[in-house]
Structures are given as C-alpha cells and as structure tokens.
N, C-alpha and C positions, 0 to 999 in steps of 0.2 A: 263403160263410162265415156260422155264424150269429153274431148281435150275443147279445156278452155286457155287460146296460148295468145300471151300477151308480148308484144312488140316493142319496147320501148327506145328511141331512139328511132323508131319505123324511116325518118324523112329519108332516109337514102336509100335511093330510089332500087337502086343496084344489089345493093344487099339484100333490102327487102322482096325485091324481085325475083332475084335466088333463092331463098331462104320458103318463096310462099311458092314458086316451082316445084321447088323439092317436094312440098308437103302436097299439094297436087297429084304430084309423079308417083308417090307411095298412097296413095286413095286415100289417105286421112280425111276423117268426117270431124270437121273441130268448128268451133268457134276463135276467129282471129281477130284480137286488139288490136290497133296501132296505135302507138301514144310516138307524139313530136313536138318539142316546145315552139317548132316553126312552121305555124296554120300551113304555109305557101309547099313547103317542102312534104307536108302532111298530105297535104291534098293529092301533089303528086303522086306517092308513095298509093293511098287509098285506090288513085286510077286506076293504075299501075293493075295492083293488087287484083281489083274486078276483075281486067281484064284476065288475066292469068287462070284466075276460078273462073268466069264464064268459058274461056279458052277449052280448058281441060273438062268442063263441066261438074267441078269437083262439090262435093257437099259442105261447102264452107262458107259458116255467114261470114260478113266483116261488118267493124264497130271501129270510128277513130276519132281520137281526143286530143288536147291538146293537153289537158289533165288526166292523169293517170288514174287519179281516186274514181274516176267516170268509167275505168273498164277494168281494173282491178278485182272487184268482186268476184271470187267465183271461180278466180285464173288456177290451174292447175300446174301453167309453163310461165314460166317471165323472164324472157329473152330482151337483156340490156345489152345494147350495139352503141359507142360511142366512137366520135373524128375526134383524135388528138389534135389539139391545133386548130377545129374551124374547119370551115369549108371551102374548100379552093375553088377562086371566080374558073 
C-alpha cells in the first residue's frame, strides 16, 4: 500500500526539510501533504521539499494547502509539528 502522509504544520522549513530527507534516505514511495496556515512559509517548505525529492530522485508526489480538509483524504500518516510561541524574526 502506498503511504499517504500528511504534514501539518509543514512551514518550517527545517523540520520539514529533515523529516522529507529522512523519507527520501529510506526509499519510501508515499504521497506527501503539506498543510500551513502561512501561504509564505508553505511555499517555502513546498520548495524546499521538491528540491529534496528531485535531489534524491525519490518516488514521492507532493500536494500543499493551506487547508487541511484539501489533503486529508486518504492520509494514512498525519504528522502535527507545532512553534510554541510563534516564529522567531
């Protein structure tokens, strides 16, 4: 079956970065969400993300929202990442 794994909290960049490395590193073939309530910080993350799977060449689509009900369906993993406190300038 494939993994369908949903990101939420995706905008940081850093974690997300990590987190879609790892799944790269271990040849996982999945479907990846990102959900972020902040488009700017989304979009980042989403780069990011490509880059990492075209990088590795890994078999991973991506899909990113800024509503979750839009990648939820389906999801098999739903990986919540929250900043206490906001985001440091």
């Amino acid at each position: 079956m494939r993994e369908k794994i949903i990101l939420i909290g995706a905008g940081s960049a850093m974690f997300t970065g990590a987190l879609v490395t790892d799944i790269v590193r271990r040849g996982w073939e999945c479907e990846l969400g990102l959900v972020d309530m902040d488009p700017d910080a989304l979009a980042v993350a989403e780069g990011l993300t490509k880059k990492v799977i075209a990088a590795g060449k890994a078999p991973i689509s991506v899909s990113a929202s800024t509503d979750r009900r839009e990648v939820l369906p389906g999801a098999t993993v739903v990986i919540t990442t929250i900043a206490v406190g906001g985001r440091m300038s």
